[in-house]
C-alpha positions in Angstrom: 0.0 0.0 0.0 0.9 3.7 -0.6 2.2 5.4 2.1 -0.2 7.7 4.0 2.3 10.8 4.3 5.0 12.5 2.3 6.4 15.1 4.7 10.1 14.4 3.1 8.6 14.7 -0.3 6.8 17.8 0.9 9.9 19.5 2.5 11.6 18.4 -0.9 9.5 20.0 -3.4 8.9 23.4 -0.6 13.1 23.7 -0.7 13.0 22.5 -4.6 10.6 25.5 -5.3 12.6 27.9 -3.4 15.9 27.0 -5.2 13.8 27.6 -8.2 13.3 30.8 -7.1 16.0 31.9 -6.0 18.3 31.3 -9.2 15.4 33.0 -11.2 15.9 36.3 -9.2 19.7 36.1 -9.7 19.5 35.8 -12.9 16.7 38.6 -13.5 19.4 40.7 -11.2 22.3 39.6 -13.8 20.0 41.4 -16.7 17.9 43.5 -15.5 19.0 46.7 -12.4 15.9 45.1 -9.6 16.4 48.7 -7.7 15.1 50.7 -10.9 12.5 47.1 -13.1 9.3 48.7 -12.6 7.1 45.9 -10.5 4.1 45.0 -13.1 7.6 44.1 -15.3 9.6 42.3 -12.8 6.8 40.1 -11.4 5.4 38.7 -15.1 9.1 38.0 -15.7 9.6 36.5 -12.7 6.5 34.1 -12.9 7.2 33.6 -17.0 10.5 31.8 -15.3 10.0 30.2 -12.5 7.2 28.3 -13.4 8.3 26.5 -16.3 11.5 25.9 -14.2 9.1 24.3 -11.6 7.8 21.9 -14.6 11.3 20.3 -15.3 10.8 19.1 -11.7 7.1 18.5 -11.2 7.6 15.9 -13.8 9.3 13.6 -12.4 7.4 14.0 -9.3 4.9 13.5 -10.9 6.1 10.0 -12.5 6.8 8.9 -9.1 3.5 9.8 -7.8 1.9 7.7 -10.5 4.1 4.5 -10.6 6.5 4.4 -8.1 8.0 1.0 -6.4 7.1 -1.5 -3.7 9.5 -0.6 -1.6 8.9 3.3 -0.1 12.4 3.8 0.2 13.3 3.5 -3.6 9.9 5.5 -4.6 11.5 8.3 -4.4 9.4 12.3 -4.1 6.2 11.9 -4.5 3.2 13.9 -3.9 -0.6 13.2 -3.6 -2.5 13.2 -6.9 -4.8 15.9 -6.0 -1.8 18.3 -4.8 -0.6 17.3 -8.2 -3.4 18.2 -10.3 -3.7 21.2 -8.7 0.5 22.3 -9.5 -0.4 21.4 -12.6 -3.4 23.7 -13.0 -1.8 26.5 -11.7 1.2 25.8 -13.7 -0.4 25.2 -17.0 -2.7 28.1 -16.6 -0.8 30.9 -15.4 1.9 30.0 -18.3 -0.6 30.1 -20.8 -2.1 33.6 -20.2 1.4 34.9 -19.8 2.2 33.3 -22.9 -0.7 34.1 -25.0 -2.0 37.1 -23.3 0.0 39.1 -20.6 3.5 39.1 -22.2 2.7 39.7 -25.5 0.6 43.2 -24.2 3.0 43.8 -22.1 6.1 43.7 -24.1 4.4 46.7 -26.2 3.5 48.5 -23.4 7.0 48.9 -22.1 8.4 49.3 -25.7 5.9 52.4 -26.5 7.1 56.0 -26.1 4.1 57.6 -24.7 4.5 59.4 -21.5 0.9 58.1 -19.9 -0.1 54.8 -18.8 -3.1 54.8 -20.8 -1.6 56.0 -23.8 0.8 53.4 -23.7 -2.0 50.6 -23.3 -3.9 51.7 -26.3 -0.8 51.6 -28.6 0.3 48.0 -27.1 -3.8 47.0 -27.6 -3.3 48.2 -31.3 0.1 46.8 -31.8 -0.8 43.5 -30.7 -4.5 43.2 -32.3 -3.2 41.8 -35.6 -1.6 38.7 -33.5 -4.6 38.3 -31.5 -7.0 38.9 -34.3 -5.2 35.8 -36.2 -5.4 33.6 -33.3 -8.7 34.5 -32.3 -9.8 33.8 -36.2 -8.1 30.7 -35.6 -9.8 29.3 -32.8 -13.1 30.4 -34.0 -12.8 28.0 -37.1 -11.8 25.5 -35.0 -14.6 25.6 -32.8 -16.9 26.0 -35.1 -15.4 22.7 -36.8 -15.2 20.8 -33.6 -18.8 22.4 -32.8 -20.5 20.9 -35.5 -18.5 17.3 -35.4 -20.2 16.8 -31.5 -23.3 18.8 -32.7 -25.1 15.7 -30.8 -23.2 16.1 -27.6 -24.4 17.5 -24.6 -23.2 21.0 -23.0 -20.7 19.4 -21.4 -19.0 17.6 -23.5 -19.0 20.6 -25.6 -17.3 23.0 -22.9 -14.6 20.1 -22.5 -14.1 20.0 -26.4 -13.9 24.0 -26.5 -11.1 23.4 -23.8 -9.4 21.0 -25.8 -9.3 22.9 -28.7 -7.4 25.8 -26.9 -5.1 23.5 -25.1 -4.5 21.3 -28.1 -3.9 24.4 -30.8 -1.4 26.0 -27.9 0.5 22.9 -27.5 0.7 22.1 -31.3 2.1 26.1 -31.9 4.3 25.3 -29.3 5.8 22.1 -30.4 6.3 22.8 -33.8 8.9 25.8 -32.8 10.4 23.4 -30.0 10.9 20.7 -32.3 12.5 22.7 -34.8 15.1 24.6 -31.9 15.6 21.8 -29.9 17.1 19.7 -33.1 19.8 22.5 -33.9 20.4 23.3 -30.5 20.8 18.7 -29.9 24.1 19.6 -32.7 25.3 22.8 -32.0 25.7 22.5 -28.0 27.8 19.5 -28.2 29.9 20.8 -31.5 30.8 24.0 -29.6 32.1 22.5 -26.5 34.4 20.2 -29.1 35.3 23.0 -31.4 36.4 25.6 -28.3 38.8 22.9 -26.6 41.6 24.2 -28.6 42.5 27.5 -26.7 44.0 28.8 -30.6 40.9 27.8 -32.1 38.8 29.2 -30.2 40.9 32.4 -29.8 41.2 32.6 -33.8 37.4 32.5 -33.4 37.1 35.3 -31.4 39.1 37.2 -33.4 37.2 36.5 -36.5 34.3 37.6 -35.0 35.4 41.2 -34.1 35.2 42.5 -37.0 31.4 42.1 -37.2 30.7 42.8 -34.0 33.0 46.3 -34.3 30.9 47.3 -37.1 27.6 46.6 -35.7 28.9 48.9 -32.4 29.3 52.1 -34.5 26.5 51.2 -36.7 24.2 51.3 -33.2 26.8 54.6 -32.0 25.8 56.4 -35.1 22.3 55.6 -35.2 21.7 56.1 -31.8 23.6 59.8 -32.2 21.5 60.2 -35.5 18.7 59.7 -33.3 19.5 62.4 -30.6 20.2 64.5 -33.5 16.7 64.8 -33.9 15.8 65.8 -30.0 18.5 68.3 -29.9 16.8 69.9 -33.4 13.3 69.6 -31.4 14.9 71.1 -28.3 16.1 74.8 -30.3 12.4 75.0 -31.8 10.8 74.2 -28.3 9.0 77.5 -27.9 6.4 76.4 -30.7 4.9 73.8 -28.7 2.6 73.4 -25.8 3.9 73.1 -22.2 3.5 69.1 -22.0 5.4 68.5 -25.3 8.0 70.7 -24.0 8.7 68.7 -21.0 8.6 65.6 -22.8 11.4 67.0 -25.5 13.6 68.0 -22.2 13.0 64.5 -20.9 14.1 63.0 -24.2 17.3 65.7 -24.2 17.7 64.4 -20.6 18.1 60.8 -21.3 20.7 61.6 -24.8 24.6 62.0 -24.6 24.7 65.2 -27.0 26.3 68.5 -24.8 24.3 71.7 -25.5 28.0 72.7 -25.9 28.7 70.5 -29.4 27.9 72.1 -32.1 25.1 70.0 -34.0 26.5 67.6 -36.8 24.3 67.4 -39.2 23.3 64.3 -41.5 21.5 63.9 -44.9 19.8 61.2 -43.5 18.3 62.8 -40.3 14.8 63.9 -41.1 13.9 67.2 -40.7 10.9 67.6 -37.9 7.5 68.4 -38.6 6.3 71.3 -39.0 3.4 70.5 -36.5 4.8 68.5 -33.5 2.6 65.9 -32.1 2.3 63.4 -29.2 2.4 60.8 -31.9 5.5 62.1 -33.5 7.3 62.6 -30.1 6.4 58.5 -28.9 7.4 57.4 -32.0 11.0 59.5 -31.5 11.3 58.2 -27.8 10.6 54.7 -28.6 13.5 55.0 -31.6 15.8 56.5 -28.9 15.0 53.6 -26.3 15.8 51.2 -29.2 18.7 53.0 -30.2 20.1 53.5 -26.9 19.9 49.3 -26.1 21.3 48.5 -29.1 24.4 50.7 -28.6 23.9 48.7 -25.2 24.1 45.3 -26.7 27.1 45.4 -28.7 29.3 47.8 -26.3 28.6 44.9 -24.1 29.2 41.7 -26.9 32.4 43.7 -27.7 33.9 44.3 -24.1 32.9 40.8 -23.3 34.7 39.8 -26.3 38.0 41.8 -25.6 38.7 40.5 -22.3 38.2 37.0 -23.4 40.5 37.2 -26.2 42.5 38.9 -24.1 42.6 36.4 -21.7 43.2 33.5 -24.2 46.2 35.8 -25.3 47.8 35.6 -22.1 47.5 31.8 -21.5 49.1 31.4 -25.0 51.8 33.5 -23.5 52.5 31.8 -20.9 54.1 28.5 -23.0 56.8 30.6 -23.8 57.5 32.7 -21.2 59.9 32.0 -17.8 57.5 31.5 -15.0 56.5 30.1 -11.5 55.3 27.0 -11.3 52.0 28.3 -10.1 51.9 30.0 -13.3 53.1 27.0 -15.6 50.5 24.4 -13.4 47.5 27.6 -14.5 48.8 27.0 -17.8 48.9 23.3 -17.8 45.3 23.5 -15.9 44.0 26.1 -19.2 45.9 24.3 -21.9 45.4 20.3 -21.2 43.0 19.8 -18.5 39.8 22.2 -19.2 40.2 21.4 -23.1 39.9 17.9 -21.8 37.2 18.2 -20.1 35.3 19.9 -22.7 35.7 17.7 -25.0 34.6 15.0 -22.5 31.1 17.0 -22.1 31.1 17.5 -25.6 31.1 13.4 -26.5 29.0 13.2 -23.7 26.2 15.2 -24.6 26.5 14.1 -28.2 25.6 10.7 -26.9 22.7 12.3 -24.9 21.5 13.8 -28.3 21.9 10.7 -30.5 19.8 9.3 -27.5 17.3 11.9 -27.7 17.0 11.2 -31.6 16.6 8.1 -31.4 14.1 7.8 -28.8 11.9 10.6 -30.9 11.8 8.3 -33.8 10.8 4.6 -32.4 8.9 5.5 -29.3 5.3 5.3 -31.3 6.5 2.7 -32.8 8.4 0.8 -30.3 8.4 2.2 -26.9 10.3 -0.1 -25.4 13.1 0.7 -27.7 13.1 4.0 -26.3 16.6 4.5 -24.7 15.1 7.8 -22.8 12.2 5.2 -21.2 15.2 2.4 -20.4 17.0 4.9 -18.6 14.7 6.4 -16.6 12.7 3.0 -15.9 14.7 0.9 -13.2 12.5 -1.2 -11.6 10.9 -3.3 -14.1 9.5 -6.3 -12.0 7.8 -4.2 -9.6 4.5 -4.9 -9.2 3.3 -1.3 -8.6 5.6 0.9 -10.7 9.2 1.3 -11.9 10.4 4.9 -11.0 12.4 5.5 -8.3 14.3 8.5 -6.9 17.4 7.8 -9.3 15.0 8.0 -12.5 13.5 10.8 -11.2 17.0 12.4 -11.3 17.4 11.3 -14.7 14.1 12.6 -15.9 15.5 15.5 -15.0 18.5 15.5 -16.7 17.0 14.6 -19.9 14.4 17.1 -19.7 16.7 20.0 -18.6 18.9 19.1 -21.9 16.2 19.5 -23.9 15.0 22.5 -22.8 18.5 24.0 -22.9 19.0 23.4 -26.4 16.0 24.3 -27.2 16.5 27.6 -25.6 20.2 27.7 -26.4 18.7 28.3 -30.3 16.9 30.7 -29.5 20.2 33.2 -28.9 21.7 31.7 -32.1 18.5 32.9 -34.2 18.7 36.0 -36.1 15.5 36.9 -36.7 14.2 38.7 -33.8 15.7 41.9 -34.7 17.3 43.8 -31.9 16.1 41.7 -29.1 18.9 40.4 -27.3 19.8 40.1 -23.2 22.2 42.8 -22.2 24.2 42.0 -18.4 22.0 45.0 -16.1 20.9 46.4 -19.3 18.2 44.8 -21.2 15.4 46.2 -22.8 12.3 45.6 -21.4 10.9 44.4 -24.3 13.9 42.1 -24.7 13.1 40.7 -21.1 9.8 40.4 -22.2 10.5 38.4 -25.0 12.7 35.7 -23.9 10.7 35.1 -20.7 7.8 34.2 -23.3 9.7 32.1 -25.6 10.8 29.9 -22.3 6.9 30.2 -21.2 6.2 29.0 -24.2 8.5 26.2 -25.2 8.6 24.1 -22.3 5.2 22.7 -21.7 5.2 21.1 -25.0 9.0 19.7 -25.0 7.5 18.0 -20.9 4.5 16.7 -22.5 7.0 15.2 -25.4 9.5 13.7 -22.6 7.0 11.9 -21.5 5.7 10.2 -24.8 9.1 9.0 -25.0 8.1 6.9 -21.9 6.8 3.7 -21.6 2.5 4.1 -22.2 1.5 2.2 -18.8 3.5 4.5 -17.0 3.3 8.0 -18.8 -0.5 7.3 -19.5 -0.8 7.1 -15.6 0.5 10.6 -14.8 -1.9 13.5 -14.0 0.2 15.6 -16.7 -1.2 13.1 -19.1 -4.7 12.9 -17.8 -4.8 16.6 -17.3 -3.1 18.1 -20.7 -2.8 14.3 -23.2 -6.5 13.5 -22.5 -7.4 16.8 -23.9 -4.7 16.6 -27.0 -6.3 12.9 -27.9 -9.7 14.2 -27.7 -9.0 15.7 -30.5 -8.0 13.2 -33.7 -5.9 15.7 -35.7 -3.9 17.0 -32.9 -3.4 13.6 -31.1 -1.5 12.3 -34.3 0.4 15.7 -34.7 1.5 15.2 -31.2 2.2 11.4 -32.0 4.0 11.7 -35.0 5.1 14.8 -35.5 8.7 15.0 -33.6 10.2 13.0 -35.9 10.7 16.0 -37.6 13.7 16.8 -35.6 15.7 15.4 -38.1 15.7 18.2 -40.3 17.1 20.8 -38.3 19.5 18.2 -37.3 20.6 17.2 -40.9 20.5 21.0 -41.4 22.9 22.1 -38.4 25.0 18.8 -38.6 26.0 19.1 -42.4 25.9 23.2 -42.9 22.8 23.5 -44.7 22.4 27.0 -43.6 25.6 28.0 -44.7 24.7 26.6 -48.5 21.7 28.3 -48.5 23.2 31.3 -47.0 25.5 31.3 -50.1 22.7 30.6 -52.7 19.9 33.4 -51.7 22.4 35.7 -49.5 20.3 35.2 -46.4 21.3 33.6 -42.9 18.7 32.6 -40.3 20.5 31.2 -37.9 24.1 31.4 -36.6 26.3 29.0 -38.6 29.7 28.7 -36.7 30.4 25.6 -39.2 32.4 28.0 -41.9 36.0 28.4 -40.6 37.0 32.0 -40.3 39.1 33.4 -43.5 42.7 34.1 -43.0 41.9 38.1 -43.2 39.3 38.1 -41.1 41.1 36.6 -37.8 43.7 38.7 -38.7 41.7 42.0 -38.9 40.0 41.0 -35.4 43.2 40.3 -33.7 44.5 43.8 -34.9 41.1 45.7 -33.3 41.8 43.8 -30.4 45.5 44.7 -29.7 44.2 48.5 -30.5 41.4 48.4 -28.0 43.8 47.4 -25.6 46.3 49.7 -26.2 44.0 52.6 -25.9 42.8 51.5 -22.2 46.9 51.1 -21.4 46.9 47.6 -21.8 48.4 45.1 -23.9 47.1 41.9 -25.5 50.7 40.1 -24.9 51.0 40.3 -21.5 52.0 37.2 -20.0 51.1 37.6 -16.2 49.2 35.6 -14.2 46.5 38.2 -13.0 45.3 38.0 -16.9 44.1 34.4 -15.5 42.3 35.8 -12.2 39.7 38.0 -11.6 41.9 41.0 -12.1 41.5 41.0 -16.6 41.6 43.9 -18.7 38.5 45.9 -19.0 38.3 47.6 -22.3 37.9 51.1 -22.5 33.9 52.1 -22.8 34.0 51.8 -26.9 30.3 53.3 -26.5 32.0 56.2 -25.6 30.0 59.4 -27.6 33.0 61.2 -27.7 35.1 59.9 -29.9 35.6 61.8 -32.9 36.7 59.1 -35.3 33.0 57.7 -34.5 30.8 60.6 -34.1 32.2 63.2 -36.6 32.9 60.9 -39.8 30.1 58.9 -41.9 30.4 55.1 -40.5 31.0 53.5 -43.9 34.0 55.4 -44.8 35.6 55.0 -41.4 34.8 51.0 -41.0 36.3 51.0 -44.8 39.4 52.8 -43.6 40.0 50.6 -40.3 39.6 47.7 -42.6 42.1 48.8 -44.8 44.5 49.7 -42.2 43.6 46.2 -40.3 44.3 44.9 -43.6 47.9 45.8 -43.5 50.7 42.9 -43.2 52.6 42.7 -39.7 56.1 41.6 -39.8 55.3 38.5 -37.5 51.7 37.8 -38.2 51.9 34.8 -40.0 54.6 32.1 -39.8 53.3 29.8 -42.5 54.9 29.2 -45.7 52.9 31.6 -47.8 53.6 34.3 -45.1 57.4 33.7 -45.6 57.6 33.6 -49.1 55.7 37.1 -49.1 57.6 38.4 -46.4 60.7 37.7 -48.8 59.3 39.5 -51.6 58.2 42.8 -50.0 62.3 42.8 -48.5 63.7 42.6 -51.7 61.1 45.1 -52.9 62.3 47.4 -50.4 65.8 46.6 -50.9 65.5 47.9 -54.9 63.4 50.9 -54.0 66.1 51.7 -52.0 68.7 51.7 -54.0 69.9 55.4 -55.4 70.1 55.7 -59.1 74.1 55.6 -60.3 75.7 59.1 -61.2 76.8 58.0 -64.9 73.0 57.0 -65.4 71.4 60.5 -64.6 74.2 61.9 -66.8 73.0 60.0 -69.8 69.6 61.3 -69.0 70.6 64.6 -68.3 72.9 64.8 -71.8 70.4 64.1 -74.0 68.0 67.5 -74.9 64.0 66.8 -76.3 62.8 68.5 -79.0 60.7 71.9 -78.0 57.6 70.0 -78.8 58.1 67.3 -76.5 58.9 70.1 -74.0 55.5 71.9 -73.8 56.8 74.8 -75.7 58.5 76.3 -73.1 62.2 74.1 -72.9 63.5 76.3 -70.0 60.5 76.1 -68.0 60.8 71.9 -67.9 64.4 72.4 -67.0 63.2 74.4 -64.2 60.2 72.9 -62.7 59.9 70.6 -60.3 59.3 67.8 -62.4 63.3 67.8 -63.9 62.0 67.9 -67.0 60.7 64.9 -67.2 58.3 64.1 -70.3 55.6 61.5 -68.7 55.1 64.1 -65.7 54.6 66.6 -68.3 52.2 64.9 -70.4 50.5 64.0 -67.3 50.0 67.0 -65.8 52.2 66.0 -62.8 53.5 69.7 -62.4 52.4 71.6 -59.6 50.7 74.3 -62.1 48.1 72.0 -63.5 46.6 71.2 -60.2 46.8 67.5 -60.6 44.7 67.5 -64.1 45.8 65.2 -66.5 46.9 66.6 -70.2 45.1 65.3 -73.1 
């Protein structure tokens, strides 16, 4: 019989849910400043990301609870069913109106420029009507489909049907982006941890990467001063408007970088105001300044990040050649051998867990007991009342955590959410917004397919099953979407695992998501490493330093490169100066390159220098100088050539090299 009480389970799950909680408000106070996150943001967030943390756990309590083992000891947590059905209600529910309702509302609301509240909620009500419109459009043909299919039911059978309708369209929305995330993030997770063992490699990579990143920074610097242009114009014509749109353009003047004392740059591109300033105008203006302001945000940030860790890569290099303590040459050995080792130990590791994963996706409707998710989660097979004990439980876990990271870990990698990205103490709050949706959303439907992979008698038993899989097999369509469907994971598999992105990137020019398959060309590492070695330089540091405090907390911090007041960004037109520092980048160092092409060339531009060199023998300029040109090939004027600063010499002539034909050229 079933044990009476769970008071360890209970004290379990209480501390379980407070861990939970915990890491999510540490990690909300890695992104977002708590002191100054309004409450109606921080508290959405907060729930949008603890509660689908609490599912990777309620799980595989909730297997326990349903199958268990003779023996009370090897059961494992467990919790009563109704205390179950009721985590799961609360769970289920409150992420589905944040997901489908609260967020999305939201997300606009903190992302419009209007000063007032209610202005602010009628623009995120208008911006987010189209999305609701389709779903609700949605949902009404499916209920009238589903409607007139149990026309001969009663009422309630109908309100369960409506019910499962909405559960069953959420869930299949949901899977089909998990699916598809999940698979690339099953190949790229492990392939990254393999590809960065190599301290080089992964320093080359770095390096290749600055470039880009470099460009996008004063691309978001000059927007964002572009941008402030326009306040400062509002702010000299002020006196036309009314009190209230003058305190908002001082708020917007306020919150910019621009001096009163700079004189105004002006661009082509900057639009001139209106003639007639509105409230529209001006929230359209602040919203493009909040934008511009965390984009300059997000790439000071991916840029400085990026610096110290080259720079720190730099200095363990370093220290194979230089003469130091052993402390020093054991941190080396420690960064060199052991941590690349142990990478690529979690790499092979985790590529086992995804080939797992696969394979259990494909044969567990056919086969579940082929399933090698089920085997390792089911230990007790000849129990009479279950076969889950405490150590599946922990690998439930595991497996379900995997999957939800590279689900989410795709997320980051795709490029199609515009300027959404999560900034350390700086994100945007529509950016917050955002992500804590997509996690809201993505991991109810990646739990529910966990625990198909399971055998039937035991996942068929759970309350998640009775409470969300009933409802999905109500519905015929749905239930073999749900059965049959994840076997599309293959594609973004095959896709990630043999560079399909990259080809297609190469055919139609256009990248969705990140594709760190290409290897970096050989001028593009070696531009990075050249921005590198400058940013350093300019905060008084130096990429080849070889001391031991580059391998503690005491790194290099770059110099602010968001800095607004640095001429070479603010005062020339972006294109020109990201072509000069390329060209400049671009210029060979005398010990970049230690290869045999890099000799050979270093070879040739010595000798090349060697005869430039060289001074012209005195016998030759008197041949040169004996022999007198005809007045015609002179110019007319035989004593001027002698004279100018040419030396009479014909080509400069007939080009137009003197000094008195202003660099034309003589036809």
């Amino acid at each position: 019989m079933a044990p009476s009480s769970s008071v360890g389970s209970d004290v379990f799950a209480v501390l379980a849910l407070l861990s939970i909680s915990a890491i999510v408000i540490l990690l909300l106070r890695y992104y977002l400043p708590l002191r100054t996150t309004p409450a109606y943001l921080l508290i959405p967030v907060f729930l949008a990301l603890a509660l689908p943390s609490s599912i990777v756990f309620l799980v595989p309590i909730d297997l326990a609870s349903s199958s268990g083992t003779d023996t009370d000891g090897q059961r494992g947590i467990w919790l009563p069913d109704n205390v179950m059905l009721v985590a799961w209600r609360l769970a289920y529910w409150l992420t589905f109106c944040l997901t489908w309702f609260v967020l999305p509302l939201l997300g606009e609301y903190c992302d419009s420029g209007y000063r007032e509240p209610k202005d602010r909620f009628i623009y995120s009500l208008r911006s987010n009507a189209r999305y609701q419109l389709i779903t609700l459009s949605l949902g009404t043909a499916g209920a009238i489909y589903f409607f007139w299919q149990n026309r001969h039911d009663d009422t309630t059978t109908r309100a369960t049907t409506l019910k499962a309708l909405v559960m069953a369209m959420a869930y299949a929305y949901g899977l089909v982006l998990a699916i598809y995330l999940m698979g690339h993030g099953l190949v790229a997770i492990p392939r990254r941890l393999i590809r960065d063992a190599s301290v080089s490699a992964r320093l080359k990579r770095l390096q290749s990467h600055a470039p880009g990143i470099h460009d996008k920074l004063d691309e978001a610097i000059e927007d964002l001063h572009q941008v402030e242009t326009q306040v400062l114009q509002l702010r000299q014509r002020k006196s036309t408007m009314s009190r209230d749109l003058q305190d908002w353009v001082e708020e917007l003047y306020d919150l910019s970088s621009l001096p009163e004392s700079r004189p105004a740059v002006t661009y082509a591109s900057v639009p001139a105001p209106p003639p007639v300033v509105t409230e529209r105008y001006l929230a359209e203006l602040s919203r493009k300044v909040k934008r511009a302001r965390h984009k300059r945000a997000r790439f000071t940030g991916e840029w400085n990040h990026l610096v110290r860790q080259a720079a720190r890569l730099q200095s363990i290099l370093d220290l194979s050649s230089s003469q130091r303590p052993k402390a020093a040459n054991m941190r080396y050995h420690v960064q060199v051998h052991v941590l690349p080792a142990l990478r690529v130990i979690a790499g092979v590791f985790l590529a086992c867990a995804s080939i797992g994963l696969l394979w259990s996706e494909v044969v567990h409707e056919m086969e579940p007991k082929l399933s090698l998710v089920g085997m390792s989660v089911v230990h007790h097979p000849s129990s009479s009342r279950g076969q889950i004990g405490f150590a599946g439980q922990m690998i439930s876990a595991a497996w379900l955590l995997y999957m939800c990271a590279a689900a989410l870990y795709s997320v980051t990698e795709v490029k199609v959410w515009g300027n959404r990205a999560l900034v350390r103490r700086q994100t945007y709050a529509e950016s917050a917004c955002w992500y804590s949706l997509q996690v809201a959303k993505l991991t109810v439907p990646l739990s529910f397919n966990f625990i198909t992979m399971i055998d039937p008698t035991i996942s068929e038993g759970t309350t998640f099953y009775r409470f969300l899989g009933r409802l999905i097999n109500l519905t015929p369509v749905i239930g073999n979407f749900s059965a049959y469907f994840p076997i599309v994971v293959l594609i973004p598999v095959v896709a990630t695992l043999f560079n399909l992105y990259g080809k297609v990137k190469n055919v139609i020019g256009f990248g969705v998501l990140e594709d760190e398959h290409d290897e970096p060309g050989a001028g593009t590492w070696r531009e990075g490493r050249i921005l590198i070695e400058r940013e350093l330089q300019a905060d008084g540091s130096q990429l080849n330093l070889a001391s031991s405090s580059l391998l503690s907390s005491a790194e290099p911090s770059p110099r602010h490169s968001a800095d607004l007041n640095r001429p070479s960004r603010m005062h020339n037109n972006n294109n020109r100066a990201s072509a000069a520092r390329r060209a400049a980048a671009r210029m060979p160092d005398e010990d970049e390159d230690t290869s045999e092409r890099a000799f050979f060339q270093d070879v040739g531009q010595r000798m090349r220098n060697t005869f430039d060199t060289v001074e012209t023998p005195a016998w030759l300029r008197e041949i040169g100088e004996g022999i007198k040109k005809p007045r015609w090939m002179s110019g007319g004027n035989d004593e001027g050539a002698h004279s100018s600063g040419d030396g009479g010499n014909f080509f400069g002539k007939l080009f137009g090299s003197s000094s008195s034909n202003n660099g034309n050229i003589r036809l």
